[in-house]
MMTF fields as JSON, N, C-alpha, C and O atoms, coordinates in Angstrom:
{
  "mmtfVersion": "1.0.0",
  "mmtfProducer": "UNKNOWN",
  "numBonds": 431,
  "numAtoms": 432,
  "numGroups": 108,
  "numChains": 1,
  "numModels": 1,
  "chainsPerModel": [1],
  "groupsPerChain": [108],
  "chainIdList": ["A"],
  "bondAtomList": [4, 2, 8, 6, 12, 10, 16, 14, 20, 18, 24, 22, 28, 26, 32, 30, 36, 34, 40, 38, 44, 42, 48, 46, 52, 50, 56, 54, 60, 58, 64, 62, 68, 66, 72, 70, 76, 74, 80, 78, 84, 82, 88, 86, 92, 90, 96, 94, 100, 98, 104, 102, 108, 106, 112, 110, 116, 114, 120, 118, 124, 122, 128, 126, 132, 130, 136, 134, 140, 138, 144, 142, 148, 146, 152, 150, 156, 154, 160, 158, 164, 162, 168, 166, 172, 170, 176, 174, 180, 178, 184, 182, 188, 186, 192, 190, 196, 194, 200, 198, 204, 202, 208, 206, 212, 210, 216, 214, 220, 218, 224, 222, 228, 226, 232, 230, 236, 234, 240, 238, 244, 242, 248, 246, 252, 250, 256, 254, 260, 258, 264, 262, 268, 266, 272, 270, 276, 274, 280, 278, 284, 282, 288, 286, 292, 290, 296, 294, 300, 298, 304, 302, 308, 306, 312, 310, 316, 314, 320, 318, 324, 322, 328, 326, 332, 330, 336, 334, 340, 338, 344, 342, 348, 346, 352, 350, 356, 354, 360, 358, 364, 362, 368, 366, 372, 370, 376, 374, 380, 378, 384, 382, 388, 386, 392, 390, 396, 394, 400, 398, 404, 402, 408, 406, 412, 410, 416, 414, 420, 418, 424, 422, 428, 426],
  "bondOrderList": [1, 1, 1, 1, 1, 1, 1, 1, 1, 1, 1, 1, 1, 1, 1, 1, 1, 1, 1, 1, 1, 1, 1, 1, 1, 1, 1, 1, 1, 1, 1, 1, 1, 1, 1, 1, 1, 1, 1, 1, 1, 1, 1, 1, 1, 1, 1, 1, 1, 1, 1, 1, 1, 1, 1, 1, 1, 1, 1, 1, 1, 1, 1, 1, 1, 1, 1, 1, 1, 1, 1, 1, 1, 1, 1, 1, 1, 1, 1, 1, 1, 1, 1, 1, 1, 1, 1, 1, 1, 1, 1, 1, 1, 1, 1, 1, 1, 1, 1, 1, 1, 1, 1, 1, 1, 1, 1],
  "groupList": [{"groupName": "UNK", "atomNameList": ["N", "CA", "C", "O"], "elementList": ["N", "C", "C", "O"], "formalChargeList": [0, 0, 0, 0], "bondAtomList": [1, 0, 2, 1, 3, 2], "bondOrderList": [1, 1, 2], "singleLetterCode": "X", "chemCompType": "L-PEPTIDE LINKING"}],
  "groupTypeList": [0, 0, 0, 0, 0, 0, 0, 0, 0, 0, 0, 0, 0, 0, 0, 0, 0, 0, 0, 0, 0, 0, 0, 0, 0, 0, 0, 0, 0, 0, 0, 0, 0, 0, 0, 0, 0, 0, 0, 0, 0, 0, 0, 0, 0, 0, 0, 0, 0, 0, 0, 0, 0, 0, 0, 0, 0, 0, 0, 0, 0, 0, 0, 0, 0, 0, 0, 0, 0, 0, 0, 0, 0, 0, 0, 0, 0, 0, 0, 0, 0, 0, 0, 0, 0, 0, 0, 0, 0, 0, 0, 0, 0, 0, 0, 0, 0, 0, 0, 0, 0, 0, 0, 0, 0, 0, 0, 0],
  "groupIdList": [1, 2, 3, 4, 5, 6, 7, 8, 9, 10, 11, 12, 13, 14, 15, 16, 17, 18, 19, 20, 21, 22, 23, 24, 25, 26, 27, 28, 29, 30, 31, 32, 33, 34, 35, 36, 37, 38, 39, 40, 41, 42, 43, 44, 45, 46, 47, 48, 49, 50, 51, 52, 53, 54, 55, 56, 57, 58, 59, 60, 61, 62, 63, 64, 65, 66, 67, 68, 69, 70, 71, 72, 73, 74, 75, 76, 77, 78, 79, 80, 81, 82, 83, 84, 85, 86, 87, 88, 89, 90, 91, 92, 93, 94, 95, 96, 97, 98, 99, 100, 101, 102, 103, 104, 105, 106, 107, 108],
  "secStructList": [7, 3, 3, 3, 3, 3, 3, 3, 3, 3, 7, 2, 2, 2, 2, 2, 2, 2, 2, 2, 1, 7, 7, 7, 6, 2, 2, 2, 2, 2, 2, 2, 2, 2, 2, 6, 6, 7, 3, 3, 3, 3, 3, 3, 3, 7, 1, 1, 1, 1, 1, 3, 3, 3, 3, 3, 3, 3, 1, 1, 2, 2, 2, 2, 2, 2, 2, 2, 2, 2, 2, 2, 2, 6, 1, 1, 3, 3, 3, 3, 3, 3, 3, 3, 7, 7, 7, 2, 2, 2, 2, 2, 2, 2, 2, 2, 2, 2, 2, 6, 7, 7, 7, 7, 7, 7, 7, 7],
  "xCoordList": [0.84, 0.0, 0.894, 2.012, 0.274, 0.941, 1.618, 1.141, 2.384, 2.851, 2.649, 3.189, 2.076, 1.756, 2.359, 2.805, 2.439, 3.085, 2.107, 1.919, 1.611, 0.662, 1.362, 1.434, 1.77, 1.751, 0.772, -0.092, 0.685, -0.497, -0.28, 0.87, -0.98, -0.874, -2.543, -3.464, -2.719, -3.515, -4.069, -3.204, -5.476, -5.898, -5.732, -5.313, -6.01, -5.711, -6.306, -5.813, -7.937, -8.913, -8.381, -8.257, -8.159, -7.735, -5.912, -5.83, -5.331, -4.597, -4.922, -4.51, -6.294, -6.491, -7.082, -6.407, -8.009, -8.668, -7.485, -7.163, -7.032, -5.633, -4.894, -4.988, -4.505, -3.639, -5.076, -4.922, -6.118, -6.689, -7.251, -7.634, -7.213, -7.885, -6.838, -6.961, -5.626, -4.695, -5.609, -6.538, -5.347, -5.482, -4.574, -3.558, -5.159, -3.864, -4.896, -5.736, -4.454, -5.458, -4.881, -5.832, -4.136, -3.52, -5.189, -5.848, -5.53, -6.828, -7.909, -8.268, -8.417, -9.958, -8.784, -8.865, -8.322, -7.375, -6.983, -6.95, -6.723, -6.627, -7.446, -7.4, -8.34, -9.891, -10.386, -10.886, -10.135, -10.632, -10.067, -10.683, -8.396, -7.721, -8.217, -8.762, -8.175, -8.52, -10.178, -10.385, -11.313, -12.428, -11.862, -11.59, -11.583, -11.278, -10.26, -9.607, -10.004, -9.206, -7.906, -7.163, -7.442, -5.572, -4.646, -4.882, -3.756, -3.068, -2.495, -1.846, -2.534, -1.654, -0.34, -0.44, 0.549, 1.817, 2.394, 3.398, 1.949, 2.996, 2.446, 2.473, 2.031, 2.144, 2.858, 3.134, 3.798, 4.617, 4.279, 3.459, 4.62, 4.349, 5.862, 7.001, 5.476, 7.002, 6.935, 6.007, 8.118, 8.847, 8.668, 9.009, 8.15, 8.618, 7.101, 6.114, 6.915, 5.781, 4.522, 3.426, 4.855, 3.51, 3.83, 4.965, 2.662, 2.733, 2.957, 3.309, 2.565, 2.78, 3.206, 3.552, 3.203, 3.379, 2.633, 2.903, 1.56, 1.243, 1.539, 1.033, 2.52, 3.014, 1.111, 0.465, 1.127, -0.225, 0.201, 0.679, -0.183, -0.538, -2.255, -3.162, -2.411, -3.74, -3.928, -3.021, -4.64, -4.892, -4.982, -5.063, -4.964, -4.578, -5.015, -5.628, -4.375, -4.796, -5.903, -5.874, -7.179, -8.464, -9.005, -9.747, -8.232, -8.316, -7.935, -8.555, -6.856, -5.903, -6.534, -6.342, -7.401, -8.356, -9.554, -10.131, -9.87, -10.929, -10.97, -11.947, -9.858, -9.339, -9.084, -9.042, -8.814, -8.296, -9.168, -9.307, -10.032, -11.427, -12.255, -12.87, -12.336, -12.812, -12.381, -13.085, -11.352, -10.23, -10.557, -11.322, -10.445, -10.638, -12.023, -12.359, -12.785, -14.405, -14.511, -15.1, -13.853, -13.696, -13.224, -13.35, -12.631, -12.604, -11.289, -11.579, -10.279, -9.4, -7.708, -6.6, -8.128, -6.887, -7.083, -8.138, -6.109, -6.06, -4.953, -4.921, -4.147, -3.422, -3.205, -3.454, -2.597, -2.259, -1.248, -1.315, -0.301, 0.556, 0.705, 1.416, 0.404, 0.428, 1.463, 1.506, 2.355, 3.25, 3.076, 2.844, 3.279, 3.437, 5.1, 6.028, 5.188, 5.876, 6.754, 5.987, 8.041, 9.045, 9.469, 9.585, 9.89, 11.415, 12.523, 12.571, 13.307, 14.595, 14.367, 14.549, 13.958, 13.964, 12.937, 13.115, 11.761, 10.656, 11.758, 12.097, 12.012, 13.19, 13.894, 13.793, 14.652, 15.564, 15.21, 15.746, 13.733, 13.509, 13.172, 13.262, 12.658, 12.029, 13.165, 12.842, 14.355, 15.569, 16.465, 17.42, 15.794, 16.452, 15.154, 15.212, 14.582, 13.01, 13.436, 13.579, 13.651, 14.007, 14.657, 14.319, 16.262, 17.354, 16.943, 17.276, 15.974, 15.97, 14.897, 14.128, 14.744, 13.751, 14.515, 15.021, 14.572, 14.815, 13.76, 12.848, 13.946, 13.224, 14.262, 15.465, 13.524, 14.645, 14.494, 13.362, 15.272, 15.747, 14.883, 14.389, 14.866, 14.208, 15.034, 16.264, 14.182, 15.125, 15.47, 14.57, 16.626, 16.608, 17.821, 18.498],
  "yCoordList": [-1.171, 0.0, 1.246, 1.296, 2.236, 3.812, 4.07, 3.259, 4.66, 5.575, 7.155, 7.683, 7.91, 9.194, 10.035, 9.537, 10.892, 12.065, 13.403, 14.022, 13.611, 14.759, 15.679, 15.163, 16.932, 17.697, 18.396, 18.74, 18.72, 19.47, 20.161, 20.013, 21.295, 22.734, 22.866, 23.143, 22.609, 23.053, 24.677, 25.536, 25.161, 26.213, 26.401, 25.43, 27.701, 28.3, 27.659, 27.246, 27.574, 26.812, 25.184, 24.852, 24.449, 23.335, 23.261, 22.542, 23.886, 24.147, 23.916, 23.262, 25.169, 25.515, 24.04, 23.28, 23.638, 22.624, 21.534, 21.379, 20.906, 20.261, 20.533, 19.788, 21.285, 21.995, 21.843, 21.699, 21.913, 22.381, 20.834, 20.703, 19.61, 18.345, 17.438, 17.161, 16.954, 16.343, 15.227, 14.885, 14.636, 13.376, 12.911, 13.391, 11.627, 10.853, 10.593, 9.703, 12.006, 12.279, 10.851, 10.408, 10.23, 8.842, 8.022, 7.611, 7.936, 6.896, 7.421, 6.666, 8.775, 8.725, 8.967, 8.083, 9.502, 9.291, 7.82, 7.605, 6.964, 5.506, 4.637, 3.753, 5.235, 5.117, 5.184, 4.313, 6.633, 6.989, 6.543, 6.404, 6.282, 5.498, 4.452, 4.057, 3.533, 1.881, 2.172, 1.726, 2.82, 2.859, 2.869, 1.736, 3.948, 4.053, 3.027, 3.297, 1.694, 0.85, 1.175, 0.403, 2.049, 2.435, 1.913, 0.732, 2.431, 1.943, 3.033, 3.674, 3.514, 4.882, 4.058, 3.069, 4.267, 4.108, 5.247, 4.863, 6.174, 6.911, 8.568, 9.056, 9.099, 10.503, 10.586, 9.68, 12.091, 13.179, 14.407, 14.886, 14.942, 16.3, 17.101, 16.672, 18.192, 18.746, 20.202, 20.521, 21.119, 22.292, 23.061, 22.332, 24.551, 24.833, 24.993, 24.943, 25.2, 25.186, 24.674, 25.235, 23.396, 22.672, 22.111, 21.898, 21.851, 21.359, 19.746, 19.364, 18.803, 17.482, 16.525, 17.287, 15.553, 14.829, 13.302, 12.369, 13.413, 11.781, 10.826, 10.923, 9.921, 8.925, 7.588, 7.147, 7.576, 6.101, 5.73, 6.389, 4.284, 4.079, 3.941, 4.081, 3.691, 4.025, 3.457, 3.482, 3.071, 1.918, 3.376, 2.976, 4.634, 5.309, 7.134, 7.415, 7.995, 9.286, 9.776, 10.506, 9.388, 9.327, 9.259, 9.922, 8.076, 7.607, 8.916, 9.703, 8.747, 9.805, 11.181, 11.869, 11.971, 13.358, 12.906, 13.747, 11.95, 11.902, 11.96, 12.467, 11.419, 11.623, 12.615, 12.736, 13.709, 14.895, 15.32, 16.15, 15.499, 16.876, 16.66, 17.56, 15.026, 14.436, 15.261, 15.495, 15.585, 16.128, 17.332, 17.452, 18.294, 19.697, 19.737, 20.435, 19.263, 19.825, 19.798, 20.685, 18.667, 19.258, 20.448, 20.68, 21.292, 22.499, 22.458, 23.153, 21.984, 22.127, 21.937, 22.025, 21.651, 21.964, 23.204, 23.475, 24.011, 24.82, 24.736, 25.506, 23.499, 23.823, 22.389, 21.666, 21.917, 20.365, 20.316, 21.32, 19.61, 19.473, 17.584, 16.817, 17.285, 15.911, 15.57, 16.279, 14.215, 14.305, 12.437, 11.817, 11.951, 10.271, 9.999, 10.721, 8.753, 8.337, 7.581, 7.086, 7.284, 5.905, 5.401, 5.85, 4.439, 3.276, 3.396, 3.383, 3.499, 3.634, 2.481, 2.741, 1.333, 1.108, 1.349, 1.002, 1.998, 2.229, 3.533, 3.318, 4.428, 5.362, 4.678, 4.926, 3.734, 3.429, 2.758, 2.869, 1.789, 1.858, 2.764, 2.773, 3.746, 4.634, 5.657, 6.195, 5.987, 6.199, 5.422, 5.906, 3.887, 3.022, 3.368, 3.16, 3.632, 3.941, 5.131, 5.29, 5.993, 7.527, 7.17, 7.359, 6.281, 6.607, 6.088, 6.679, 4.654, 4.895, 5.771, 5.191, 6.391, 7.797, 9.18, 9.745, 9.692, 10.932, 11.683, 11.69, 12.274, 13.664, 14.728, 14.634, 16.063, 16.781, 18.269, 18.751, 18.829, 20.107, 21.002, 20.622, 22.034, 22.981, 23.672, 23.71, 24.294, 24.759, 26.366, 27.2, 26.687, 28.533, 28.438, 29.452],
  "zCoordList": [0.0, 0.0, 0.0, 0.513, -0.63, -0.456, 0.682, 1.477, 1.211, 2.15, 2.133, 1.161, 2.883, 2.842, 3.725, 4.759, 3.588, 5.143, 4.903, 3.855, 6.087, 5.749, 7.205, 8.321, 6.929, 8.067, 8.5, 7.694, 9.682, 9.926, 10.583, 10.998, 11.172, 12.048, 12.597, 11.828, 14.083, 14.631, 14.854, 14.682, 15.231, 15.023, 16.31, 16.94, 17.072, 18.146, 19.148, 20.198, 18.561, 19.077, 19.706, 20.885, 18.588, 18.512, 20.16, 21.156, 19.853, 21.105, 22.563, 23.521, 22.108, 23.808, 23.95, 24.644, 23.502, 23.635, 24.34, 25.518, 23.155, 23.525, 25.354, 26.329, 25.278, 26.55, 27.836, 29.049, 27.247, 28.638, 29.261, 30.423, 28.158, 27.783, 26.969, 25.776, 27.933, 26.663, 26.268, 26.999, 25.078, 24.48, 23.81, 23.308, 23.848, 22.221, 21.101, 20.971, 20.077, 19.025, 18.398, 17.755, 18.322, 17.198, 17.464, 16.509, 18.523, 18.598, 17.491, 16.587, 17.611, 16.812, 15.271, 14.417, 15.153, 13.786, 13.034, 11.823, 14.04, 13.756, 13.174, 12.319, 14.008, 13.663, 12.432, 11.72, 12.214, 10.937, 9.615, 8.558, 9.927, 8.243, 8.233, 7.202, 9.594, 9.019, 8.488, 7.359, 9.116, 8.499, 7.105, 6.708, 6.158, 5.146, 4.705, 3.697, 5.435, 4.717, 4.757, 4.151, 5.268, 5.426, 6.622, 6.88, 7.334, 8.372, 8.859, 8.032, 10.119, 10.865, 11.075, 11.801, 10.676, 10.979, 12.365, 12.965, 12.678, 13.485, 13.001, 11.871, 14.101, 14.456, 15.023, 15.81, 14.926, 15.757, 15.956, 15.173, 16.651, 16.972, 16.738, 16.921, 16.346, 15.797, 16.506, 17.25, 16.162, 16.137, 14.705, 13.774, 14.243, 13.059, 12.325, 13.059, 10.77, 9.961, 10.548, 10.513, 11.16, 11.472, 12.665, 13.093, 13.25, 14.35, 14.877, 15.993, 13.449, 13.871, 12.264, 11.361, 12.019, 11.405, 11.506, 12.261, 10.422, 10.535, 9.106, 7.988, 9.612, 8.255, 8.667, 9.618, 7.072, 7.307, 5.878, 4.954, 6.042, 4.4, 3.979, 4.8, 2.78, 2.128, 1.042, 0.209, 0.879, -0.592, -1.991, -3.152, -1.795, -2.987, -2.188, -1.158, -3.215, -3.045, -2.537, -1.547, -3.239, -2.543, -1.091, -0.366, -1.026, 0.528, 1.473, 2.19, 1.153, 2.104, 1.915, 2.917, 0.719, 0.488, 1.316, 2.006, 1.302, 2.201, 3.709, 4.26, 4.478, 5.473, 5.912, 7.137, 5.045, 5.406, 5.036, 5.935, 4.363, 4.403, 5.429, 6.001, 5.819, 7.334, 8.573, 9.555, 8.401, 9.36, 9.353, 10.31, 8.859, 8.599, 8.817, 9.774, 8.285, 8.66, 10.56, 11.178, 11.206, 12.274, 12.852, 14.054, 11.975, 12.761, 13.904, 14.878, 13.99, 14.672, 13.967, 14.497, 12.596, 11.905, 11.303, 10.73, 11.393, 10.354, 8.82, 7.86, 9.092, 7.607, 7.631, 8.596, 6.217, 5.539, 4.671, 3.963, 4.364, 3.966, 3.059, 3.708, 2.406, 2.47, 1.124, 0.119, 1.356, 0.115, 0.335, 1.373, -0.989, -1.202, -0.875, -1.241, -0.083, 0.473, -0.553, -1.379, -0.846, -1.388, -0.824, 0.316, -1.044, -0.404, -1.145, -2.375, -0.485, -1.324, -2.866, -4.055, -2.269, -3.698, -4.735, -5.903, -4.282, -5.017, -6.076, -7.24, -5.515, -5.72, -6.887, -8.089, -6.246, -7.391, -8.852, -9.955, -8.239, -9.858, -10.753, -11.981, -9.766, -10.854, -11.431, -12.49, -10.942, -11.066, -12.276, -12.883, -12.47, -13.813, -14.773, -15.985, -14.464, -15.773, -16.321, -17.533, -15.468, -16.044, -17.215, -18.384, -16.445, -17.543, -18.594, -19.621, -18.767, -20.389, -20.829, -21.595, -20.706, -21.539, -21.716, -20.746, -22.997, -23.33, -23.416, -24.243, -22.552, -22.76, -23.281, -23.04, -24.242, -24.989, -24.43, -24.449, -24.065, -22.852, -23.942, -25.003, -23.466, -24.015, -25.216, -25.18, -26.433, -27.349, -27.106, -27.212, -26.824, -26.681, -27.124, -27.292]
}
């Protein structure tokens, strides 16, 4: 299955809430990929742009847009970030595919 990384950044709201009521958001989140057929691999919470990091996999793109408009209509994210995951060797084949294809640079 896919690998995904979506960052995220909580709203002010979403904070106070948090701070005043900890939880371990990984549970209703967990929740919500396997409903949709995926797997939470691992949330973090970070320093910087965003506030956390959740790696899951997902049987395709879809999956993972649906999860996240799920997410946001709650009202306690305010931003998203999401990028598809490789393996080094997913990487490398696609790294031997390149080389045989020419593509031709631009003419100027």
């Amino acid at each position: 299955m896919p690998i995904f990384m979506t960052q995220f950044a909580y709203t002010v709201e979403g904070w106070k809430s948090l701070t005043r009521n900890p939880e371990d958001r990984s549970v209703p989140l967990r929740a919500l990929i396997d409903k949709l057929g995926g797997k939470l691999l691992n949330i973090y919470y970070s320093f910087g742009d965003y506030d956390g990091v959740v790696i899951m996999e997902a049987p395709d793109a879809q999956t993972v847009v649906t999860a996240l408009l799920a997410i946001v209509n709650a009202g306690h994210v305010s931003s998203l970030k999401t990028s598809q995951l490789f393996t080094t060797q997913e990487g490398m084949e696609a790294m031997a595919k390149a080389n045989k294809i020419v593509y031709p640079a631009p003419k100027g």
